[in-house]
Residue frames as a rotation matrix with the C-alpha (Angstrom) as fourth column:
UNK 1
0.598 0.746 0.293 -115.09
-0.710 0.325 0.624 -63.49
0.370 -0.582 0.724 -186.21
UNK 2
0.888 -0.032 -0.459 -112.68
0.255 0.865 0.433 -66.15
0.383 -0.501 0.776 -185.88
UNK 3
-0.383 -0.911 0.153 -109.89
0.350 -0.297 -0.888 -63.79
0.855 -0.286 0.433 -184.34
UNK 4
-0.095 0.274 0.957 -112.22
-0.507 -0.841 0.190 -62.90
0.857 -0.467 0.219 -181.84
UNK 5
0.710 0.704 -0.009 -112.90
-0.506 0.520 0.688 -66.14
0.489 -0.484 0.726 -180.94
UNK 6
0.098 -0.978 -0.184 -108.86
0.703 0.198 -0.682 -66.95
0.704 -0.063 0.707 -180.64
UNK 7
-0.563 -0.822 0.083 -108.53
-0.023 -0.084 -0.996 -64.16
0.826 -0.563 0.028 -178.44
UNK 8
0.440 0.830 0.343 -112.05
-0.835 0.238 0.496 -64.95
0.330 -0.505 0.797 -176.31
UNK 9
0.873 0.080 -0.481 -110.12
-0.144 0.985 -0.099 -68.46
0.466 0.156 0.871 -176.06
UNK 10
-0.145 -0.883 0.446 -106.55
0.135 -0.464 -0.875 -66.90
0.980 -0.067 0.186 -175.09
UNK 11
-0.123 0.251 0.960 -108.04
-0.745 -0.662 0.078 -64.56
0.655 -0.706 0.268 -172.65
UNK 12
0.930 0.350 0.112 -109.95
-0.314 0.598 0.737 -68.29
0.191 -0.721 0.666 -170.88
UNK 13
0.386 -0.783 -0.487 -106.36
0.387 0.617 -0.685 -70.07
0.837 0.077 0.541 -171.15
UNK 14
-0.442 -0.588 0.678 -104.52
-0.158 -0.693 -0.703 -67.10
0.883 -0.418 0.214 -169.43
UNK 15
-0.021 0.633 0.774 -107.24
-0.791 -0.483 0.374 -66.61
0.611 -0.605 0.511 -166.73
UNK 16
0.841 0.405 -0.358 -107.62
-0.288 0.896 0.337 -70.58
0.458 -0.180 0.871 -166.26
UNK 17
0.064 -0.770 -0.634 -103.49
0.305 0.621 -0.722 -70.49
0.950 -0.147 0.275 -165.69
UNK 18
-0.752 -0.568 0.335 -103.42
-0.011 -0.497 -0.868 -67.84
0.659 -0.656 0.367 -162.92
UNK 19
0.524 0.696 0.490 -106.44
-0.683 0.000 0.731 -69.24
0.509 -0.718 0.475 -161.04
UNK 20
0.582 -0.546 -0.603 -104.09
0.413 0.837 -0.359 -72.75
0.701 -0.040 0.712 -161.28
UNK 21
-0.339 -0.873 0.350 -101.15
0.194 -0.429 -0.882 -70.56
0.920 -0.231 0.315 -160.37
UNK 22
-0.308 0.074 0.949 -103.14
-0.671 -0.724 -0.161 -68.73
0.675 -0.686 0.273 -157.30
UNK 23
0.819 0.567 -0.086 -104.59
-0.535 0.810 0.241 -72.32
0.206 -0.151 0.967 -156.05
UNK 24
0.216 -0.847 -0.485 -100.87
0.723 0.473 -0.504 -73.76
0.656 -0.242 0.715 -155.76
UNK 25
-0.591 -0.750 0.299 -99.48
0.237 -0.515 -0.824 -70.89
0.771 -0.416 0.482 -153.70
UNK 26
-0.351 0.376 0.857 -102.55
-0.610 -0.787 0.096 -70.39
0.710 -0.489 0.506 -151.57
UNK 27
0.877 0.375 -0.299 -102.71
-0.120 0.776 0.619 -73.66
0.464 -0.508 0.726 -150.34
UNK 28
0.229 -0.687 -0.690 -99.08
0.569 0.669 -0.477 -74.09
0.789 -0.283 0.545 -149.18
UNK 29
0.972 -0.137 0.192 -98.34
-0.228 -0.337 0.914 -73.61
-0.061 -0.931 -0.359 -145.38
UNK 30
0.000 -0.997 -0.076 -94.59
-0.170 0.075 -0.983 -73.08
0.986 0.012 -0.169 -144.59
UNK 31
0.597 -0.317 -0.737 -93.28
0.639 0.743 0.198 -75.02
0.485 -0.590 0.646 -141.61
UNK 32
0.999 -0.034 0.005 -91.27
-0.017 -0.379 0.925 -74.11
-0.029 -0.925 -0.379 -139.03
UNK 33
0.131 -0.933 0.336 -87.98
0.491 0.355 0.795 -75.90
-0.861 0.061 0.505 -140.65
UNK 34
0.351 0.069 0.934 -88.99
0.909 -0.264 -0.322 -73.37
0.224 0.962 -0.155 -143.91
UNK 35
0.928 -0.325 0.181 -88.50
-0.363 -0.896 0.254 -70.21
0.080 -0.302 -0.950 -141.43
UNK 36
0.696 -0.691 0.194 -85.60
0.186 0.435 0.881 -71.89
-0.693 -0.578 0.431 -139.67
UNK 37
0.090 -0.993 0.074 -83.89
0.737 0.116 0.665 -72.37
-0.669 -0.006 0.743 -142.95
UNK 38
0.369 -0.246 0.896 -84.73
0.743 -0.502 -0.443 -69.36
0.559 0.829 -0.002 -144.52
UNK 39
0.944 -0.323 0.065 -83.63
-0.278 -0.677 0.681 -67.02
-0.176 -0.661 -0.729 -141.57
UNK 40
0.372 -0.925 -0.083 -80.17
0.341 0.053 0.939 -69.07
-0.864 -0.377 0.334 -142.08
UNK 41
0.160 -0.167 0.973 -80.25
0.987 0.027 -0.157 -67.89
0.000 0.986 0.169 -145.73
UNK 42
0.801 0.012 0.599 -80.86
0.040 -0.999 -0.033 -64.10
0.597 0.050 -0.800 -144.86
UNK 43
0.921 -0.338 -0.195 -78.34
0.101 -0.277 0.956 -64.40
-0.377 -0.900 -0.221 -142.21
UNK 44
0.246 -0.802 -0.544 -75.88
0.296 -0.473 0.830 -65.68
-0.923 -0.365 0.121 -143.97
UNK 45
0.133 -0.623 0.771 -76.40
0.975 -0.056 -0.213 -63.13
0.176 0.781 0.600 -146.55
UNK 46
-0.909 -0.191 -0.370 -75.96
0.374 -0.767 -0.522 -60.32
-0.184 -0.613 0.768 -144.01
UNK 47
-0.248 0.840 0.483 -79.40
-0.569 -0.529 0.629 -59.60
0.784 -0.119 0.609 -143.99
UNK 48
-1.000 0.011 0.007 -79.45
-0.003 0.282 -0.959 -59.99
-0.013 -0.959 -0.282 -139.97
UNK 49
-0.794 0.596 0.123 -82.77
-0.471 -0.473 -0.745 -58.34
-0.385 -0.649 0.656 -139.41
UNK 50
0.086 0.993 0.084 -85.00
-0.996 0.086 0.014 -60.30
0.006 -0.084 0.996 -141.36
UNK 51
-0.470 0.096 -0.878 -83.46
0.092 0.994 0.059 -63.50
0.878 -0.053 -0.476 -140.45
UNK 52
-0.922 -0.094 0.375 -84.41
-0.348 -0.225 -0.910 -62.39
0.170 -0.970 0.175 -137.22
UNK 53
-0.107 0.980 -0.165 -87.93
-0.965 -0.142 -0.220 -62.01
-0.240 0.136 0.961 -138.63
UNK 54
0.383 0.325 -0.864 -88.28
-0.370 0.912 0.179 -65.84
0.846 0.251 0.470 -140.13
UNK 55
-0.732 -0.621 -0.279 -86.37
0.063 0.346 -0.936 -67.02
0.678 -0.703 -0.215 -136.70
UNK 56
-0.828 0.526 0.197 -89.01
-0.440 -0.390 -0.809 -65.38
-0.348 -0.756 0.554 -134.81
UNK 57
0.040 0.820 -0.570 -91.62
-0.928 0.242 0.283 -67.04
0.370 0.518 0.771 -137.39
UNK 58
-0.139 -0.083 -0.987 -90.14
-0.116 0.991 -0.067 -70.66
0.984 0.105 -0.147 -136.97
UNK 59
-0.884 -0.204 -0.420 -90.53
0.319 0.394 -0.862 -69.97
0.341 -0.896 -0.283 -133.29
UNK 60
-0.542 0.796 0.271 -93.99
-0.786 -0.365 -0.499 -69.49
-0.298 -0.483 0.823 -133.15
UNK 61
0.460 0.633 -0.623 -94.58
-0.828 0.560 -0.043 -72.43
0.321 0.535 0.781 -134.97
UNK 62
0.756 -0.379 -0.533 -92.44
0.487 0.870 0.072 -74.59
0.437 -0.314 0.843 -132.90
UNK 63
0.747 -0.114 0.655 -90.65
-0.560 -0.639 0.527 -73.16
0.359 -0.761 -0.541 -129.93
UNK 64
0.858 -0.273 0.436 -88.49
-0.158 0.666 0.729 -76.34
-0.489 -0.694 0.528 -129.06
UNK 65
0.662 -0.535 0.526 -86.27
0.613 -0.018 -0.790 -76.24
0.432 0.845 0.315 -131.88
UNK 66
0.396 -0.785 -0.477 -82.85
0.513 -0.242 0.824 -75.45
-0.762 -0.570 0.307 -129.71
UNK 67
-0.339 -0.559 0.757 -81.19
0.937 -0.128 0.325 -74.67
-0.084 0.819 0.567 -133.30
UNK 68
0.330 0.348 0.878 -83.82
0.390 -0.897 0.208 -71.56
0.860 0.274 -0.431 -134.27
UNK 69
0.955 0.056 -0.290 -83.01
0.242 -0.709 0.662 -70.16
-0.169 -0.703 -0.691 -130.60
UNK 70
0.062 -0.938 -0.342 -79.17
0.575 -0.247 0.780 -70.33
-0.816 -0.245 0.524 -130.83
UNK 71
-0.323 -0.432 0.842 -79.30
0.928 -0.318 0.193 -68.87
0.185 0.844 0.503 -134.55
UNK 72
0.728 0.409 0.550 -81.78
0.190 -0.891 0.412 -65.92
0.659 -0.195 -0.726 -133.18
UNK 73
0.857 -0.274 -0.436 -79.59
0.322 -0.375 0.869 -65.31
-0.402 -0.885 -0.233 -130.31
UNK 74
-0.146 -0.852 0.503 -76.37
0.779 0.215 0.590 -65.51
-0.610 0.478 0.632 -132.65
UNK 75
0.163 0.573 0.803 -78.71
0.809 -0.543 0.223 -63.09
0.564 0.614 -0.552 -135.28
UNK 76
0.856 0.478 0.196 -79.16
0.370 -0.832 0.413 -60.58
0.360 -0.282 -0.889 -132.50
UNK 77
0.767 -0.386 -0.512 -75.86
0.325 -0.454 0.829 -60.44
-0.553 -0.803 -0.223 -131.08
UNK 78
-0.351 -0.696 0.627 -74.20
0.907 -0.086 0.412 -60.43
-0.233 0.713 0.661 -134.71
UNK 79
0.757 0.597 0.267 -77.17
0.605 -0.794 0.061 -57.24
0.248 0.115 -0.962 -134.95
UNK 80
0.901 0.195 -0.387 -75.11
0.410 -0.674 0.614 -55.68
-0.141 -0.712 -0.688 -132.26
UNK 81
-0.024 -0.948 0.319 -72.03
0.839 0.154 0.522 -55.84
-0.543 0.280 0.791 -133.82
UNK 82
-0.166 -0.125 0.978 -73.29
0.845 -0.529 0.075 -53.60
0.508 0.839 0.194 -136.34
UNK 83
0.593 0.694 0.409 -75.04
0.475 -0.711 0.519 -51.07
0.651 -0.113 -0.751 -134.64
UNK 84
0.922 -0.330 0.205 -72.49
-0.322 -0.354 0.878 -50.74
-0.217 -0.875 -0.432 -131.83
UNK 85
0.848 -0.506 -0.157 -69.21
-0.120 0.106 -0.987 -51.24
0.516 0.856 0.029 -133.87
């Protein structure tokens, strides 16, 4: 009886962390300067195409940002490099 109730007690703990857990991550909104600098991370680890993708994110969420256009434009024409050796 009192191993059941340890793992009846376990089982709430666990359950109680990954509501915690889902409640932190479902509440945070990522910014425009979060795409911005994760596109410059994928870029420069040669993963052009999905900086493109977070470039293209930070510019829907803020369009004025001169920096996210030159790095997308830079992104796409470093694309073409590849594709058209």
């Amino acid at each position: 009886m009192y191993i059941g109730m340890l793992m009846r007690a376990r089982f709430i703990l666990i359950l109680m962390a990954l509501m915690l857990l889902c409640a932190a991550t479902s509440g945070k909104e990522y910014t425009a300067d979060y795409w911005f600098q994760k596109g410059n991370e994928f870029f420069d680890n040669g993963s052009v195409e999905i900086a493109i993708d977070c470039y293209n994110k930070s510019v829907e969420l803020d369009s004025t940002n001169k920096s996210v256009w030159l790095n997308k434009g830079l992104a796409f024409a470093n694309l073409e490099n590849i594709m058209n050796p």
